[in-house]
PyMOL Python script that loads the backbone (N, CA, C, O; Angstrom):
from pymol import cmd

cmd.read_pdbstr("""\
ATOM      1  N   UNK A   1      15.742 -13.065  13.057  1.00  0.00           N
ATOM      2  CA  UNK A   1      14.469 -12.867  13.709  1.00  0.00           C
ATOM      3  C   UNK A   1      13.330 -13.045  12.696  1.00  0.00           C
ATOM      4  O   UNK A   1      12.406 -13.824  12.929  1.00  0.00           O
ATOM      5  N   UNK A   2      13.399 -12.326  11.579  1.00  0.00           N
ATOM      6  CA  UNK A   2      12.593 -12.754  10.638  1.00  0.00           C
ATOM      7  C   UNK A   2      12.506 -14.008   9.789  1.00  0.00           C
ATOM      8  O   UNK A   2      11.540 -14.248   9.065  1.00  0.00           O
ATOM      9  N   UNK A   3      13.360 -14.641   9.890  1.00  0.00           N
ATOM     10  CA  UNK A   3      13.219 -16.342   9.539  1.00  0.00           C
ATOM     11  C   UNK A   3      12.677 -16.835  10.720  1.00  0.00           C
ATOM     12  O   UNK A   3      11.717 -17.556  10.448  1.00  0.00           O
ATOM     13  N   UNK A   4      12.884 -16.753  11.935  1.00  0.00           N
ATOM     14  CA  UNK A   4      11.985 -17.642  13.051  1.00  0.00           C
ATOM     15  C   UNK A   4      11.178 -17.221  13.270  1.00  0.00           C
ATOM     16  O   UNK A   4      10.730 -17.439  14.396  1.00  0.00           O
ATOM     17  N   UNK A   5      10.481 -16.384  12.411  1.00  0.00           N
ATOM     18  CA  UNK A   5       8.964 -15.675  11.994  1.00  0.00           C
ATOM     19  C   UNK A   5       8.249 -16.991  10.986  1.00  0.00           C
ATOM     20  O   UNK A   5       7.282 -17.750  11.047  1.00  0.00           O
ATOM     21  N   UNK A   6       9.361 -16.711  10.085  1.00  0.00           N
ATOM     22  CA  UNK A   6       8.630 -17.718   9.195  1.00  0.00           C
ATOM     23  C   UNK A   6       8.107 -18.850   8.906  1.00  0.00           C
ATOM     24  O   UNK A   6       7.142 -19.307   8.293  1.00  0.00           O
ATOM     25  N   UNK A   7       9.593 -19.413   9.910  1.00  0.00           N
ATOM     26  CA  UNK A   7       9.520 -20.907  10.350  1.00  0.00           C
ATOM     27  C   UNK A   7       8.256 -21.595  11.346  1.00  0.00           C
ATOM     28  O   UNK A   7       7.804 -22.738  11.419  1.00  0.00           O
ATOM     29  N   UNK A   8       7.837 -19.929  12.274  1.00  0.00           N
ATOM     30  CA  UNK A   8       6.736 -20.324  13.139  1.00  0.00           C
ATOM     31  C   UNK A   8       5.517 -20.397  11.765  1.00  0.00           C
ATOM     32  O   UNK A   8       4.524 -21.113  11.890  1.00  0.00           O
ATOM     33  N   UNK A   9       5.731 -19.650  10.613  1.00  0.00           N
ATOM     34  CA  UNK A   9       4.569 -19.910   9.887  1.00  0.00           C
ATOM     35  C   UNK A   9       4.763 -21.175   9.016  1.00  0.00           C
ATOM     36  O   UNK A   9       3.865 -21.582   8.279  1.00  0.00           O
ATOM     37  N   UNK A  10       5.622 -21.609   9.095  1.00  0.00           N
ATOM     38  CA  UNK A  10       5.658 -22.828   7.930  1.00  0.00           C
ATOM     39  C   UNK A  10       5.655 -24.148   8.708  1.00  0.00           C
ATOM     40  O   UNK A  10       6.031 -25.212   8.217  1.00  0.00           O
ATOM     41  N   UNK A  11       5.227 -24.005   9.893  1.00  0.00           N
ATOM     42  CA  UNK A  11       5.007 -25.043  11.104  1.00  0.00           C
ATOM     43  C   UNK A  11       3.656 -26.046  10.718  1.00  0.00           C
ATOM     44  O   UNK A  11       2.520 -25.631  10.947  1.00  0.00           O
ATOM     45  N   UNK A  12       3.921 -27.591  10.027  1.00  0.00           N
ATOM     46  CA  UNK A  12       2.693 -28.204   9.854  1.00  0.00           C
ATOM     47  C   UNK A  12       1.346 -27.905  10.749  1.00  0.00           C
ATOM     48  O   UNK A  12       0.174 -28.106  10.433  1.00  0.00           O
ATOM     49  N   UNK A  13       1.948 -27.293  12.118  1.00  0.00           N
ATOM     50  CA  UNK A  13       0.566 -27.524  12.849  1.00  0.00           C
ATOM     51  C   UNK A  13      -0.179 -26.421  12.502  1.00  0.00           C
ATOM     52  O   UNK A  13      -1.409 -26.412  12.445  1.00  0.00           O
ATOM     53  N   UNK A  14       0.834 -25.123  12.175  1.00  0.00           N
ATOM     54  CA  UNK A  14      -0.096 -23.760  11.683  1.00  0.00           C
ATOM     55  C   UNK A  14      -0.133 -24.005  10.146  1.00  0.00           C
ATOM     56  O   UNK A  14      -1.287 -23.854   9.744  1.00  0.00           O
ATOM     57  N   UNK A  15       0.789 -24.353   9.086  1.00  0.00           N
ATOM     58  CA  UNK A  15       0.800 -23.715   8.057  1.00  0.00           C
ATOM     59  C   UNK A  15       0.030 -22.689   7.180  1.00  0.00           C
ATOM     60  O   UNK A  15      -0.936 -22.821   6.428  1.00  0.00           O
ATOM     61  N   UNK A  16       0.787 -21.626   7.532  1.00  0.00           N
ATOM     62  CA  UNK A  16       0.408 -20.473   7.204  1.00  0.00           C
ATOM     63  C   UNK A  16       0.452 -20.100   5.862  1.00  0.00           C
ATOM     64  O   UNK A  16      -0.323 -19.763   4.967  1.00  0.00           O
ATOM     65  N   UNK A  17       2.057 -20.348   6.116  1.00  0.00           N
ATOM     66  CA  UNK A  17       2.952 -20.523   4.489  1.00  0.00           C
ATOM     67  C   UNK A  17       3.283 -21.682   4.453  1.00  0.00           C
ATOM     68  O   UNK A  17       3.442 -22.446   5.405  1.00  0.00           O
ATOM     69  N   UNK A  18       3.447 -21.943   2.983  1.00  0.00           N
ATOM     70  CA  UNK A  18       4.282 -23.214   3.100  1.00  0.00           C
ATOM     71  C   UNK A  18       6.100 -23.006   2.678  1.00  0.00           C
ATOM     72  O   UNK A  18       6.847 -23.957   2.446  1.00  0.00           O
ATOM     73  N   UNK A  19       6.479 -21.671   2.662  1.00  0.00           N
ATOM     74  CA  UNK A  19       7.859 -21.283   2.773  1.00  0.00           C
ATOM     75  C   UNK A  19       8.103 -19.907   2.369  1.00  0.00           C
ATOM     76  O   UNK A  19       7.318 -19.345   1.605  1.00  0.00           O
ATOM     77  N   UNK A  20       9.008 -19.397   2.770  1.00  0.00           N
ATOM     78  CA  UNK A  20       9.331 -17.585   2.563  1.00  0.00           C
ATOM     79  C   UNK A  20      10.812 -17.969   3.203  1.00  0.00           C
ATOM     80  O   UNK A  20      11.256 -18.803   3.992  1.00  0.00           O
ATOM     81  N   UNK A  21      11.227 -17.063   2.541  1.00  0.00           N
ATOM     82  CA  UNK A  21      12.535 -16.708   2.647  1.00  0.00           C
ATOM     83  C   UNK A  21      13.076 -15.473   2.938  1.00  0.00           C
ATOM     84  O   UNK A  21      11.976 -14.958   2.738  1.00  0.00           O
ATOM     85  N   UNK A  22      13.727 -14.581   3.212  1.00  0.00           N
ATOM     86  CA  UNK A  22      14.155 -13.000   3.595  1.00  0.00           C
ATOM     87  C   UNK A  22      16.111 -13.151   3.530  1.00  0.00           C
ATOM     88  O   UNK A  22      17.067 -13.849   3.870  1.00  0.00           O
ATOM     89  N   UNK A  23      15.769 -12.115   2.938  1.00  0.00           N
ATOM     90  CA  UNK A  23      17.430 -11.439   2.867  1.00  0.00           C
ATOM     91  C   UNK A  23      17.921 -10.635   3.084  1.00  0.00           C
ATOM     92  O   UNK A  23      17.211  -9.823   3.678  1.00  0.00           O
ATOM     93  N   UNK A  24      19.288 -10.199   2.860  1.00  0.00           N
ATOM     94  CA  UNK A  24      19.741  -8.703   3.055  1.00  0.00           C
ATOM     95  C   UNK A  24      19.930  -8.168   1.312  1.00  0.00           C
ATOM     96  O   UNK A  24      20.458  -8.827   0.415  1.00  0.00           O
ATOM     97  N   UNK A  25      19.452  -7.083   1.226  1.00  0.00           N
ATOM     98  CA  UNK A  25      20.447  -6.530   0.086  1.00  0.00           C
ATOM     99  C   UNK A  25      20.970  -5.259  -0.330  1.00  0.00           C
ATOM    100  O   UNK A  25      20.318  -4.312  -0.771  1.00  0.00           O
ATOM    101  N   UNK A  26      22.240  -5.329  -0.142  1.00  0.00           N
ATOM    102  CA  UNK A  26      22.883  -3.590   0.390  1.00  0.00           C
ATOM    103  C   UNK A  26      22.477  -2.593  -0.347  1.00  0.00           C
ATOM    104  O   UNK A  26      22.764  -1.428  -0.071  1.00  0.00           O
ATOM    105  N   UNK A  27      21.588  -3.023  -1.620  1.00  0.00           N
ATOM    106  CA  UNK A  27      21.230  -1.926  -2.800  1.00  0.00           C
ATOM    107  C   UNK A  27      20.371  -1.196  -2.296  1.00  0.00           C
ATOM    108  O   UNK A  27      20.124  -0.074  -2.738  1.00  0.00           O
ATOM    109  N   UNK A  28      19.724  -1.772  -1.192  1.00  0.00           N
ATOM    110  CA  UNK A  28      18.149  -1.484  -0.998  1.00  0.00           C
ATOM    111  C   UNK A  28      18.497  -0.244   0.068  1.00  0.00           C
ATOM    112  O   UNK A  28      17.661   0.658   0.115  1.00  0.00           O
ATOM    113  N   UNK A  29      19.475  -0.156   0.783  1.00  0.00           N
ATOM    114  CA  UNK A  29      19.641   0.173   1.909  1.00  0.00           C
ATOM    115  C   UNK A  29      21.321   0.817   1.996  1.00  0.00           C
ATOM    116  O   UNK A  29      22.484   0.447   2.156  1.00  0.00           O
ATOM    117  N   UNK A  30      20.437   2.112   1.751  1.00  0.00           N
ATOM    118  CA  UNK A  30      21.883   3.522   1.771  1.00  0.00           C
ATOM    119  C   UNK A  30      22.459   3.390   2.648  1.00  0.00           C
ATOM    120  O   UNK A  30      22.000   2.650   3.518  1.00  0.00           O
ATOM    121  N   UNK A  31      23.846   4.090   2.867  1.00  0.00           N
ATOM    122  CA  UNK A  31      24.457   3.947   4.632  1.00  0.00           C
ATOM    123  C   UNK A  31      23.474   5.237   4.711  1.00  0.00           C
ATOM    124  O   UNK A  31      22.965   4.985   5.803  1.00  0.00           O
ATOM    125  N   UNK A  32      22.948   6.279   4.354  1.00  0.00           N
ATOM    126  CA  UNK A  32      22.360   7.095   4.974  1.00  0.00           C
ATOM    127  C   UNK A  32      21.030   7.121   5.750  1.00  0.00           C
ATOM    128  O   UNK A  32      20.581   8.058   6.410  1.00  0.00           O
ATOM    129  N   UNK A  33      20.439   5.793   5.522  1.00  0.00           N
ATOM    130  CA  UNK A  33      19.476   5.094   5.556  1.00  0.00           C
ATOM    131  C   UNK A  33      19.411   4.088   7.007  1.00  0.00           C
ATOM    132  O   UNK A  33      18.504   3.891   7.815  1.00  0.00           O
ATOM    133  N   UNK A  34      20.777   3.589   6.912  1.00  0.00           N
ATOM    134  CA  UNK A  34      21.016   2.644   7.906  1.00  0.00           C
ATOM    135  C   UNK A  34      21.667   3.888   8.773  1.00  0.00           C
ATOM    136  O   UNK A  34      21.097   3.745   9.854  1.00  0.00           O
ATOM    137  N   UNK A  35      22.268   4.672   8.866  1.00  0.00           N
ATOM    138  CA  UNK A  35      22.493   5.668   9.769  1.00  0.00           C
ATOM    139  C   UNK A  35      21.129   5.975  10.549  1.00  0.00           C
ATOM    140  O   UNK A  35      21.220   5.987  11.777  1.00  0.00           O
ATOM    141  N   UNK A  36      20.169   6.166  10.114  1.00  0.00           N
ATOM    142  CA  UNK A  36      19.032   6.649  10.647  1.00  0.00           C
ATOM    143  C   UNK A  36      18.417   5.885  11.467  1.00  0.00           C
ATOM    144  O   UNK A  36      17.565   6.247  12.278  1.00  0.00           O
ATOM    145  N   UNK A  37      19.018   4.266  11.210  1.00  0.00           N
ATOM    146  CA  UNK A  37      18.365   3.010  12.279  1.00  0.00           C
ATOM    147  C   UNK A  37      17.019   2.180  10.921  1.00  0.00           C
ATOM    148  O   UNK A  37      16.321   1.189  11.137  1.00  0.00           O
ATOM    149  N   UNK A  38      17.052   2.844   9.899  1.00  0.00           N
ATOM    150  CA  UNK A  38      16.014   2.211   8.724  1.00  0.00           C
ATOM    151  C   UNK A  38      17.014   1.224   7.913  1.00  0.00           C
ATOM    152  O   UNK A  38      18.108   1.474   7.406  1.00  0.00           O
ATOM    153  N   UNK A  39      16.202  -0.095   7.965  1.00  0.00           N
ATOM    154  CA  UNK A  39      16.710  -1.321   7.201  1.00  0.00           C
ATOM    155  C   UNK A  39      16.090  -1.872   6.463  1.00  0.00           C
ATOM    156  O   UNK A  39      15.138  -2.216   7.163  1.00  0.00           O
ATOM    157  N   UNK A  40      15.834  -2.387   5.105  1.00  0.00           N
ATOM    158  CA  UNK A  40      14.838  -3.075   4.431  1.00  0.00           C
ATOM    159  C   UNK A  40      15.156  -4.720   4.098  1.00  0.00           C
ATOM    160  O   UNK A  40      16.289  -4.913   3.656  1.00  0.00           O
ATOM    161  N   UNK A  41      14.509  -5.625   4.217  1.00  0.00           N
ATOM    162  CA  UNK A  41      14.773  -7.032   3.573  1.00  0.00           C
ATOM    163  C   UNK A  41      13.790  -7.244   2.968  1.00  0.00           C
ATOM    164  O   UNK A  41      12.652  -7.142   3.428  1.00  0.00           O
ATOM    165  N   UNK A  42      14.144  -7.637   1.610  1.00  0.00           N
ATOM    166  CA  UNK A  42      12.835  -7.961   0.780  1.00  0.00           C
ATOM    167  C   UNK A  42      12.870  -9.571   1.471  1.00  0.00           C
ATOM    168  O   UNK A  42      13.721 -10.210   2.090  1.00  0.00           O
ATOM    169  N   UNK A  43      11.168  -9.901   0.905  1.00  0.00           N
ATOM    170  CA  UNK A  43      11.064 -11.486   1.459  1.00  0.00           C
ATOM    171  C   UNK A  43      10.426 -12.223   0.004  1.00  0.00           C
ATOM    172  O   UNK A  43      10.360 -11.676  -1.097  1.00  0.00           O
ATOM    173  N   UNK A  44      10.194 -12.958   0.186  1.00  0.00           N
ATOM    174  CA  UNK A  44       8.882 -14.023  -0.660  1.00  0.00           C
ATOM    175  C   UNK A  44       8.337 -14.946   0.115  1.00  0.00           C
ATOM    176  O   UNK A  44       8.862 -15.311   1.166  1.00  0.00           O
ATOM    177  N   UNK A  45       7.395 -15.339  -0.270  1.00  0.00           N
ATOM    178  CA  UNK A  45       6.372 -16.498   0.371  1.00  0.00           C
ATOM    179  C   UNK A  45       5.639 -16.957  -0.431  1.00  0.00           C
ATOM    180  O   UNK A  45       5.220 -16.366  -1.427  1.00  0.00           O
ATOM    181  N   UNK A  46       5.356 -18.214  -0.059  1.00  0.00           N
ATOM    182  CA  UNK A  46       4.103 -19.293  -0.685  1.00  0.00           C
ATOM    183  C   UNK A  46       3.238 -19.265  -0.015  1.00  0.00           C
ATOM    184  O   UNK A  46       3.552 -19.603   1.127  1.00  0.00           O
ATOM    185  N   UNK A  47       1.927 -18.946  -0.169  1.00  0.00           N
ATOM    186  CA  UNK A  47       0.690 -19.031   0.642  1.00  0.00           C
ATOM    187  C   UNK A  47       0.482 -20.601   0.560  1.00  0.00           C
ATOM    188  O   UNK A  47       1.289 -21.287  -0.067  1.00  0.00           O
ATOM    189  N   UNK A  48      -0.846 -21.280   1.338  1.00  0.00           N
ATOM    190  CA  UNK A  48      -1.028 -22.524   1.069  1.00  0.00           C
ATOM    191  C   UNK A  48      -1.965 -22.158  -0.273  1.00  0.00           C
ATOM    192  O   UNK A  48      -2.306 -21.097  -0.796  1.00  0.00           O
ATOM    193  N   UNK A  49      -2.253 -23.844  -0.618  1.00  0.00           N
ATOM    194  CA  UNK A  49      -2.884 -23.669  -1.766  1.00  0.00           C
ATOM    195  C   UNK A  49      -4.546 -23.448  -1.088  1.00  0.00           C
ATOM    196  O   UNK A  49      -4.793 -23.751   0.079  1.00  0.00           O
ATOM    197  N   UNK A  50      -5.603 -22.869  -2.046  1.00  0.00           N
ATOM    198  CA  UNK A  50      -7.031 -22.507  -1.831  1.00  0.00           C
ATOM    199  C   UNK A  50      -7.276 -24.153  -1.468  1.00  0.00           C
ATOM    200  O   UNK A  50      -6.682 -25.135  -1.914  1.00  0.00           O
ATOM    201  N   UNK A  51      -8.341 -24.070  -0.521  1.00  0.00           N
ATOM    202  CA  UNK A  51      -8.863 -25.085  -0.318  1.00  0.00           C
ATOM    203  C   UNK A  51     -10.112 -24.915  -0.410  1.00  0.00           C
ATOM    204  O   UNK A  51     -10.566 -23.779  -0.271  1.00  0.00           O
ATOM    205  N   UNK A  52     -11.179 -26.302  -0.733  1.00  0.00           N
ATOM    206  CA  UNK A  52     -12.272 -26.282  -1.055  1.00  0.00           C
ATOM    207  C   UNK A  52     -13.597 -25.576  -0.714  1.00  0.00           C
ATOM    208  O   UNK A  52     -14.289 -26.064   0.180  1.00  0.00           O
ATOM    209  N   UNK A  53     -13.815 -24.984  -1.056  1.00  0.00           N
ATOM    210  CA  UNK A  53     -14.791 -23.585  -0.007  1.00  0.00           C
ATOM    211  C   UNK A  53     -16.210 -24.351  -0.730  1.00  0.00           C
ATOM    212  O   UNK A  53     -16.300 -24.368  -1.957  1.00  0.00           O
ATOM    213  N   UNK A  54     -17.208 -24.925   0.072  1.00  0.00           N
ATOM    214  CA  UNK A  54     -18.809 -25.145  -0.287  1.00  0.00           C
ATOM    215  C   UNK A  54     -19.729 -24.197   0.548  1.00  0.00           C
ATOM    216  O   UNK A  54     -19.864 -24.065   1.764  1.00  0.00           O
ATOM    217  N   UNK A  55     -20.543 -23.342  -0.937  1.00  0.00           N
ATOM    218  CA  UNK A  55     -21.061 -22.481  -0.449  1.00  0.00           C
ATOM    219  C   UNK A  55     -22.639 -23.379  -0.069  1.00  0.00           C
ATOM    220  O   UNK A  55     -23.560 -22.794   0.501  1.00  0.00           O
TER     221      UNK A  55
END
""", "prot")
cmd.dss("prot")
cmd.show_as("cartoon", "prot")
cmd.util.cbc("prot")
cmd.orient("prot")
């Protein structure tokens, strides 16, 4: 679900991002943690680059 998040942002017609990625990683996330229904995925992303701003 959270990659076809991303993918809607890395869409030429929006580009939001120009890529992010998300994972699982069991360190992050106790079974006591996931018992409770709480899950964490770290992500990354590329913003686009600044574009020319004339003041």
């Amino acid at each position: 679900m959270i990659e076809k998040f991303f993918n809607r942002l890395k869409n030429p017609q929006n580009q939001i991002i120009i890529d992010g990625k998300v994972w699982y990683d069991a360190s992050l996330n106790p079974p006591e943690e996931l018992a409770k229904g709480h899950i964490k995925f770290p992500y990354k992303f590329c913003p686009p680059a600044l574009r020319l701003i004339t003041i």
